[in-house]
C-alpha positions as CSV (number, residue, x, y, z in Angstrom):
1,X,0.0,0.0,0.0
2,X,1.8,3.1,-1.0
3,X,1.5,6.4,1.8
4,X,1.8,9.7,1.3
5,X,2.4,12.3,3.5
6,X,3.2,16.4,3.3
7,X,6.5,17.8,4.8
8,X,7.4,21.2,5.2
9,X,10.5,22.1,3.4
10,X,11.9,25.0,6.2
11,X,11.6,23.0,9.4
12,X,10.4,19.6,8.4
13,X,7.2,19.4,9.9
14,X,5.1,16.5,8.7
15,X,1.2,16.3,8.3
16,X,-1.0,13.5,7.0
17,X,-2.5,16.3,4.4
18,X,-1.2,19.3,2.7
19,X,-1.2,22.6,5.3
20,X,-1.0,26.0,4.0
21,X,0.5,27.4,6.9
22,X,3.1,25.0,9.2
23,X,2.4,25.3,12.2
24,X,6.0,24.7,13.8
25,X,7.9,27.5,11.9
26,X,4.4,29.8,10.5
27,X,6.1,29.6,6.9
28,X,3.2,30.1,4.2
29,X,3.3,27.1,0.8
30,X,5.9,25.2,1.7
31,X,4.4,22.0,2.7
32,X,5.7,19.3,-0.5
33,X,4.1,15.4,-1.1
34,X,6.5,13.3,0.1
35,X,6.5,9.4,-0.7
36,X,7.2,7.1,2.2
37,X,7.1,4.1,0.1
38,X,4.9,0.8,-0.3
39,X,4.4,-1.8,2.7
40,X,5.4,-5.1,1.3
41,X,4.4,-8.0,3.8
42,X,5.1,-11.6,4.1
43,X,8.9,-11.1,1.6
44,X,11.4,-12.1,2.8
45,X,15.1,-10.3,2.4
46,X,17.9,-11.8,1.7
47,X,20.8,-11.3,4.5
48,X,23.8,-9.1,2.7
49,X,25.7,-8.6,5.6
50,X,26.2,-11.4,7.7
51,X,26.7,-11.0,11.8
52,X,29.9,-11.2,13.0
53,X,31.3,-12.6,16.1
54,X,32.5,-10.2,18.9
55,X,35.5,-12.5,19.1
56,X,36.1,-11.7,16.0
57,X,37.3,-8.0,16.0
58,X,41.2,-7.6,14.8
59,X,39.9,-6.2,11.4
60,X,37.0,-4.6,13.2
61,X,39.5,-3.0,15.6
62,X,42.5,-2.6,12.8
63,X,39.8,-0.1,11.0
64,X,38.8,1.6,14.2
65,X,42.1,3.1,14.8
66,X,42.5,7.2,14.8
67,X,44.4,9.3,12.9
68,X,45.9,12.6,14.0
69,X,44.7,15.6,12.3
70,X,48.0,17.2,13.2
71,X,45.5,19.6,15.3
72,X,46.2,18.7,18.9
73,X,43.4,20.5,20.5
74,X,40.9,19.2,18.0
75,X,42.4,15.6,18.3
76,X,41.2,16.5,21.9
77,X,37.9,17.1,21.4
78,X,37.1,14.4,19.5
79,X,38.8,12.0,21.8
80,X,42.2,11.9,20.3
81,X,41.7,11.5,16.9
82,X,39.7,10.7,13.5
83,X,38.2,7.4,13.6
84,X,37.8,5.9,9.8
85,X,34.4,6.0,8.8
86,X,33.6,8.7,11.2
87,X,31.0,11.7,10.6
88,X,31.9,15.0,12.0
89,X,29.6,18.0,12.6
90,X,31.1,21.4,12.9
91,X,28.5,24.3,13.7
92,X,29.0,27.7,14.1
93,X,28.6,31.4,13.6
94,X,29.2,33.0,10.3
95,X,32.8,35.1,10.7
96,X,34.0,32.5,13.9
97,X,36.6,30.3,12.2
98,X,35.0,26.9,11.0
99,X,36.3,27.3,7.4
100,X,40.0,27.9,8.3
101,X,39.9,25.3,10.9
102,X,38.7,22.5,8.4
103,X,41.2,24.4,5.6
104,X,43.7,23.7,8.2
105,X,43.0,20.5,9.0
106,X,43.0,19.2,5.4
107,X,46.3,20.9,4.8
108,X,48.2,18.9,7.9
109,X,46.1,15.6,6.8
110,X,47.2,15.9,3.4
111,X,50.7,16.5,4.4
112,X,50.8,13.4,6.9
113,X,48.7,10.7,5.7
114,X,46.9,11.1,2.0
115,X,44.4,12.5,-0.5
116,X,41.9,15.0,1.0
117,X,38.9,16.0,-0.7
118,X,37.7,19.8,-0.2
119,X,34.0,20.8,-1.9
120,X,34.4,24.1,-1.3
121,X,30.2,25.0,-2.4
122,X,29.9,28.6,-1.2
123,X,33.4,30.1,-2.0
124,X,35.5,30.4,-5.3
125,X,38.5,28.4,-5.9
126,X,40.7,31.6,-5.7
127,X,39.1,32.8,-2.4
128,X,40.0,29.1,-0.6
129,X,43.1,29.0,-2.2
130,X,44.1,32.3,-0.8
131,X,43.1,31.1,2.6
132,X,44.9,28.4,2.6
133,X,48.1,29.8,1.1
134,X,47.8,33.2,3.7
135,X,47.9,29.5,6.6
136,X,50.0,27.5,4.7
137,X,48.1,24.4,4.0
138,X,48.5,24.0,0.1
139,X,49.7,20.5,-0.3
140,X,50.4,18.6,-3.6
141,X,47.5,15.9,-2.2
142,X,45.0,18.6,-1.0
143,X,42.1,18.3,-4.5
144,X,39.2,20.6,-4.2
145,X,35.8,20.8,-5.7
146,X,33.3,23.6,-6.3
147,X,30.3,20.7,-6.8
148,X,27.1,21.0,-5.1
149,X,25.6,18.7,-6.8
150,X,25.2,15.2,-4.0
151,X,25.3,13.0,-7.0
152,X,28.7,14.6,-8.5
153,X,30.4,14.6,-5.0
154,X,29.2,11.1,-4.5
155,X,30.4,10.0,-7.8
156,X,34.0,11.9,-7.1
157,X,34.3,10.0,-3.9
158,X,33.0,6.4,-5.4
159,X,36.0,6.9,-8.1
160,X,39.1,8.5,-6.0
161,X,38.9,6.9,-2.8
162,X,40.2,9.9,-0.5
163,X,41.2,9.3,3.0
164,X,39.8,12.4,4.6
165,X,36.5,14.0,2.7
166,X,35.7,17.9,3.6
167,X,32.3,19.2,2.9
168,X,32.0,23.3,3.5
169,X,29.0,23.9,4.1
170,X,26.5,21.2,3.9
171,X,23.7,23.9,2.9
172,X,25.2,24.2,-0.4
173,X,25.0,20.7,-1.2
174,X,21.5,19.8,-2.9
175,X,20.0,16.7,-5.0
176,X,18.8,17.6,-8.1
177,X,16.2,14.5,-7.7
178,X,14.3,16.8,-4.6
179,X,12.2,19.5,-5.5
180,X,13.2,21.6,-2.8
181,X,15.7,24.7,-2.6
182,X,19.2,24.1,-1.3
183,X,19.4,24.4,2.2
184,X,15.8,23.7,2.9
185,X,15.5,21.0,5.9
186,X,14.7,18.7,3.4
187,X,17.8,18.9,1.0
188,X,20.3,19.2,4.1
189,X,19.1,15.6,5.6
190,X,18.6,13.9,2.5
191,X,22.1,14.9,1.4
192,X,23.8,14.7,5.4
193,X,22.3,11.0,5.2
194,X,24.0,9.6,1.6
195,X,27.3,11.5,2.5
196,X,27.3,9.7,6.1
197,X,26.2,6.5,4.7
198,X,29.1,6.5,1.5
199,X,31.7,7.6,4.2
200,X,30.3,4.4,6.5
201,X,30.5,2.1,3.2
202,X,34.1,3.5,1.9
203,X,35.6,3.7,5.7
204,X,36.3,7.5,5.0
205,X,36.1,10.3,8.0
206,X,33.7,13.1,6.7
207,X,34.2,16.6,8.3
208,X,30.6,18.3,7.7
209,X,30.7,22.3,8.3
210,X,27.0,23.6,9.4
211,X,25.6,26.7,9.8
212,X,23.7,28.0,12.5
213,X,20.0,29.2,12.8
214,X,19.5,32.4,15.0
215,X,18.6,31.0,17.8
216,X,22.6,29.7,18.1
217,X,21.9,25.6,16.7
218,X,22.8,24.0,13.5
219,X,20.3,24.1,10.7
220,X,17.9,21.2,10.7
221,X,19.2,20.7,14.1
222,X,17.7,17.2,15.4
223,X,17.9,15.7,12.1
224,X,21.7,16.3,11.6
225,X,22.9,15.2,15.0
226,X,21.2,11.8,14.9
227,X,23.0,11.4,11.4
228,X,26.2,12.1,12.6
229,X,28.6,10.8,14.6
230,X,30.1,13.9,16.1
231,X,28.4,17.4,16.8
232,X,31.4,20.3,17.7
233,X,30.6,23.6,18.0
234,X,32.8,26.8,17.2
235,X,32.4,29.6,19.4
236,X,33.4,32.9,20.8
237,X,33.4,36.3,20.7
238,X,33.6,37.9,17.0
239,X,35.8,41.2,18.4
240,X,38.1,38.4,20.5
241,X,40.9,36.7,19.4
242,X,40.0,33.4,21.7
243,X,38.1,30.6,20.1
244,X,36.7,27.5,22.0
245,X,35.9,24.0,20.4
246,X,33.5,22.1,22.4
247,X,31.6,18.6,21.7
248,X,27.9,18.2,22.1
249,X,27.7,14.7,21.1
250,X,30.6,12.1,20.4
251,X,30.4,8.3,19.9
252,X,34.0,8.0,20.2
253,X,34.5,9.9,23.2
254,X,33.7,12.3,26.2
255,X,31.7,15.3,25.4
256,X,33.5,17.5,28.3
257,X,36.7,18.3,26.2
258,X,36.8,21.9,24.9
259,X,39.8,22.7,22.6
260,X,41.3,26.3,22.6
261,X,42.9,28.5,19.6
262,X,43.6,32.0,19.0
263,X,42.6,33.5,15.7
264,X,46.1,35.1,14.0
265,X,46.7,36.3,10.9
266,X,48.6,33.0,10.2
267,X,45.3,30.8,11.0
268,X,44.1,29.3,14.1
269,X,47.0,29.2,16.8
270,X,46.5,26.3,19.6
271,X,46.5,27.3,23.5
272,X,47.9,25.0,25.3
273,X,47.6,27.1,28.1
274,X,44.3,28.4,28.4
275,X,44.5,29.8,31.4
276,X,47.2,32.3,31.4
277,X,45.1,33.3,28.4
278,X,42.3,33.9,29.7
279,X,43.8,35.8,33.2
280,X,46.4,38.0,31.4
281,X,44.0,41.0,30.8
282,X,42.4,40.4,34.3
283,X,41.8,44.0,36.4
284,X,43.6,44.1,40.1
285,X,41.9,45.8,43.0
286,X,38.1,46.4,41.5
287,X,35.3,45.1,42.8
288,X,32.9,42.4,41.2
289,X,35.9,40.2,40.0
290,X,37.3,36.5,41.3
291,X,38.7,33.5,39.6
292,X,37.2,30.3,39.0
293,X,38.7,27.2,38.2
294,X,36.4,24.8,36.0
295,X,37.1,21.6,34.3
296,X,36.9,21.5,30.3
297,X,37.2,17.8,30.1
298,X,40.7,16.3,31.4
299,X,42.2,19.7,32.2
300,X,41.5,22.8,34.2
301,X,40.9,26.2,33.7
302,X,41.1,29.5,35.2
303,X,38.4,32.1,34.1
304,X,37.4,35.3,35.4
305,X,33.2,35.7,36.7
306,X,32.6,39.5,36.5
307,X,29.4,40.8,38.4
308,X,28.1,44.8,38.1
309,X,25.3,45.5,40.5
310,X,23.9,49.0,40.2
311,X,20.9,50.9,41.5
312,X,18.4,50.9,39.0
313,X,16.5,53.7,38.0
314,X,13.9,51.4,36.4
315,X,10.5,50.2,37.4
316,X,11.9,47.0,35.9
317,X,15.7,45.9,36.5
318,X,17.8,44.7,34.2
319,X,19.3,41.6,34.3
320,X,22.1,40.7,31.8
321,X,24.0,37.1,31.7
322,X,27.1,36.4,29.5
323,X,28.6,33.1,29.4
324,X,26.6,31.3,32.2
325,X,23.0,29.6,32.4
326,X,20.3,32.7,33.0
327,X,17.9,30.7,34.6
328,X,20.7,29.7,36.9
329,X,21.7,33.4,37.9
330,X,18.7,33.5,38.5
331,X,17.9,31.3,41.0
332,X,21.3,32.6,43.1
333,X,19.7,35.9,43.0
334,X,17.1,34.6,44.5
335,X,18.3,32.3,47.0
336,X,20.6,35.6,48.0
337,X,17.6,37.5,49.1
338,X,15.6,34.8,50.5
339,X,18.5,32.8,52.7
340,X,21.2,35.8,53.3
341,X,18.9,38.5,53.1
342,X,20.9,40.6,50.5
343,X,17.8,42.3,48.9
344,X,18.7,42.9,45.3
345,X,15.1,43.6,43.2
346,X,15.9,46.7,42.5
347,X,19.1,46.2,41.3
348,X,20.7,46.3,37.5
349,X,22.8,42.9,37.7
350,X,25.2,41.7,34.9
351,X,27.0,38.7,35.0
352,X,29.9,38.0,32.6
353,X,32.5,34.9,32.1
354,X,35.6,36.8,30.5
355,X,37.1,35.3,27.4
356,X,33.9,34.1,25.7
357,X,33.9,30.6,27.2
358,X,30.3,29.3,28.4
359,X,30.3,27.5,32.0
360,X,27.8,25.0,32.6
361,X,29.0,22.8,35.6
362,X,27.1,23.9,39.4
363,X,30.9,24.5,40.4
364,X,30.5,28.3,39.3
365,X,28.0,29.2,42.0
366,X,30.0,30.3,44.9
367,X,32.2,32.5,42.5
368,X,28.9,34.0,41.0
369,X,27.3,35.0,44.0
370,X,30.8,36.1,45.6
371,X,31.4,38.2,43.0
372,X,27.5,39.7,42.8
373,X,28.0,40.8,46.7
374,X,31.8,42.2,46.4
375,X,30.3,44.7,43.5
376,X,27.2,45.1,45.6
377,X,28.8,46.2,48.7
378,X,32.0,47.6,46.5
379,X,34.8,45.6,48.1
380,X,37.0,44.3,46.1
381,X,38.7,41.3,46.5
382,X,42.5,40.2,46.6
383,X,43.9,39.3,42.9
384,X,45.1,36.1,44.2
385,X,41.5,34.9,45.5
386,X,39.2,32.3,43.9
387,X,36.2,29.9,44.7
388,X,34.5,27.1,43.5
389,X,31.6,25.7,44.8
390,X,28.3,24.6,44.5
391,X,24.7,26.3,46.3
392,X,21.8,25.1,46.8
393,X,18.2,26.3,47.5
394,X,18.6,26.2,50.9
395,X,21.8,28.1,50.8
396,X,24.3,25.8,51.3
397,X,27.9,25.1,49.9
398,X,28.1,22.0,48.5
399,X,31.2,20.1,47.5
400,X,31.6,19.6,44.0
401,X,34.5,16.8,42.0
402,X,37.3,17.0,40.4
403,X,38.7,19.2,43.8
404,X,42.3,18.1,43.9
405,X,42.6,18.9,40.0
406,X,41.4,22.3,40.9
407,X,43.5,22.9,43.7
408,X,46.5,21.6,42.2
409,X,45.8,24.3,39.3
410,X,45.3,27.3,41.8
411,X,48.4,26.2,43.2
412,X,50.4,26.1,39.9
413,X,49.2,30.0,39.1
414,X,50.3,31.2,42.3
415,X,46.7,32.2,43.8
416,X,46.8,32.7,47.9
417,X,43.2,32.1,49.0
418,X,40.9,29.8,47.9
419,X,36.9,29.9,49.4
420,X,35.5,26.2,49.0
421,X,33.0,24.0,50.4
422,X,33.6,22.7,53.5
423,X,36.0,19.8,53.9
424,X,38.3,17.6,55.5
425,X,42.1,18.4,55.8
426,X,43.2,14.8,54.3
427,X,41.2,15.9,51.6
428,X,43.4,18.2,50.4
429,X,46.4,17.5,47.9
430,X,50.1,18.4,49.3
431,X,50.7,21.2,47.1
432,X,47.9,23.0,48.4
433,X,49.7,23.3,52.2
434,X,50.9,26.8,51.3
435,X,46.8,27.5,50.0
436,X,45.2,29.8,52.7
437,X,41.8,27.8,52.3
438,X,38.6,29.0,53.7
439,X,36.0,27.0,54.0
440,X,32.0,27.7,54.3
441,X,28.8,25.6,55.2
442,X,26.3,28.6,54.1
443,X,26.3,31.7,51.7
444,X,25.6,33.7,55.4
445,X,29.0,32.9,56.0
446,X,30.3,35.2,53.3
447,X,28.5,38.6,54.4
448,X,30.3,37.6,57.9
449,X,33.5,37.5,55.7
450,X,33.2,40.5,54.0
451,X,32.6,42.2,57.2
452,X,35.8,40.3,58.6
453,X,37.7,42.1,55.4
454,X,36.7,45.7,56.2
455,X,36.8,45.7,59.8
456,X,40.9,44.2,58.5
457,X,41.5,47.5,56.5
458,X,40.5,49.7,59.4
């Protein structure tokens, strides 16, 4: 029995009958037939791939091997390397970086370990070229391709057998066989699909560049990450030099790694020290300003949480958030006024993480609310202070992990005093004896320290 059903061709929304208007993205005439084939019962298929054993795995594991892209942070993020076969995702703003980085990369694969394939569909051959002559990545086994036809790219892979495959951007890529624009939802899956599947069947890695909607996620979101193996995401500031790589999905690997670079004039510049980086433009003796030290996958780093409370003169106050979860500043706001009685409604409060890098672990509350109550009170604190720590609704510090690794890192940059949860002296690693460490059981605690500081300078 064959089915039919109508698919909108800007979001993908599917309706068992044609709809003038969709009712997910409000577009008007866009809703296309779309055949989802006959129903054949009682056939039976014959078996092309036969199971294997899981004792039988050399070849299995021989092919499952990575390959250094000769970029160490993104070898990082992806978990130390290209697995063959592999499907990566890169997403981000327009102007961040993704093009050099993938121009990059193919220039160090072709130089170490073969034939890359570039389809460059947006930009001219001259334009790439001068990018990657201005990072020096032209190599003698670096072939690129202006195609955005799927079946031409297809056909080009089927024929060369490259051993690293490049496709910028996947919204210029289209199949002549769909009647639908190029990067409609509809032309981006179908063509993300038979490029993921030929790089499965050929036991090619496929480096995917996507753009993002408005609302900050790669076009045809949903659809795309369930096709691919690997979603990364490219961000930071546009007026800042610093970049971060960060993983949102991996199958080969953790998705708490963030790599680091530095956009230069010669390409993208690897930090292997992020957080003398991120601290080397950090103010001394103003208020609203401590160091944190949060984990980006296997290593630490030290980043700055900037607070600016103000009087408002608005019936309404502002709240700004850079960098961190809003919702999450939120809820410390409120838990300020409720548990420590630090009334702050009619207050402008901004919140910033310097450096562009967004913080998502429950580690950053202490600094957040320590630094919200230095700029309200306008005491500033020490330039070798910093916190970690975690609150809850009640108002309590809670411990968070990875505490040696954090310490050890304070200790390494030369930081004097370091507010934490409370907790046991064995705890602590050996290098953090020198550490002045205080430690607090409830945000009350801190007015009392603040206090403590004034009555010091007196």
């Amino acid at each position: 029995m064959r089915k039919k059903i109508y698919e909108c061709s800007e979001c993908g929304f599917e309706s068992p009958k044609w709809l003038g208007k969709c009712p997910q993205c409000e577009s008007w005439n866009l809703f296309v037939e779309k055949n989802i084939g006959t129903l054949i019962k009682n056939r039976h298929k014959k078996i092309v791939n036969q199971p294997i054993s899981i004792f039988e795995s050399n070849n299995i594991l021989e092919k499952s091997k990575r390959i250094s892209t000769g970029v160490a942070e993104f070898d990082r993020v992806v978990g130390g390397g290209v697995i063959q076969g592999a499907a990566i995702l890169i997403g981000g703003e327009p102007g961040i970086g993704k093009s050099t980085l993938v121009i990059q990369i193919a220039g160090l694969w072709a130089k170490n370990n073969g034939d890359v394939l570039y389809v460059h569909g947006e930009e001219s051959f001259h334009q790439v070229r001068e990018r990657a002559q201005r990072i020096n990545a032209i190599q003698q086994n670096l072939f690129m391709s202006s195609s955005t036809d799927i079946l031409e790219i297809i056909a080009n892979i089927e024929t060369n057998r490259y051993s690293l495959i490049i496709i910028d951007s996947i919204q210029s890529v289209s199949n002549p066989e769909i009647n639908s624009l190029p990067g409609s939802i509809t032309q981006v899956r179908e063509c993300t699909y038979e490029l993921v599947q030929k790089a499965k069947q050929l036991n090619i890695p496929m480096i995917i560049v996507g753009h993002i909607t408005k609302e900050g996620y790669i076009a045809g979101p949903k659809v795309l990450e369930h096709i691919v193996d690997t979603v990364l995401y490219f961000e930071g500031e546009g007026k800042q030099s610093l970049r971060v790589l960060r993983a949102i999905k991996n199958r080969f690997g953790s998705t708490h790694e963030i790599g680091v670079f530095e956009m230069c004039c010669e390409g993208l510049k690897e930090i292997t020290d992020p957080s003398a980086i991120f601290l080397q433009e950090r103010p001394t003796g103003v208020s609203g300003s401590i160091v944190f030290p949060m984990i980006g996958g296997s290593r630490p780093l030290l980043v700055e949480i900037q607070s600016l409370v103000g009087k408002s003169r608005s019936p309404q106050p502002r709240r700004g958030v850079m960098g961190l979860n809003n919702q999450r500043v939120s809820l410390l706001i409120a838990i300020l006024e409720k548990k420590a009685e630090i009334y702050l409604s009619d207050r402008d409060i901004f919140v910033n993480v310097a450096g562009g890098v967004f913080v998502e672990e429950t580690a950053v509350d202490l600094p957040v609310v320590i630094s919200m109550l230095s700029s309200f009170w306008d005491s500033p604190l020490g330039s070798d202070w910093i916190a970690f720590g975690e609150v809850g609704l009640a108002g309590e510090i809670r411990r968070v992990n990875s505490t040696r690794i954090r310490l050890n890192e304070i200790t390494k940059f030369g930081f004097k005093t370091c507010i934490i949860p409370r907790i046991e002296s064995s705890d602590l690693p050996e290098k953090s004896k020198n550490l002045r460490i205080i430690s607090l059981d409830n945000i009350r605690e801190l007015t009392q320290l603040f206090e403590n500081r004034e009555k010091s300078y007196e």
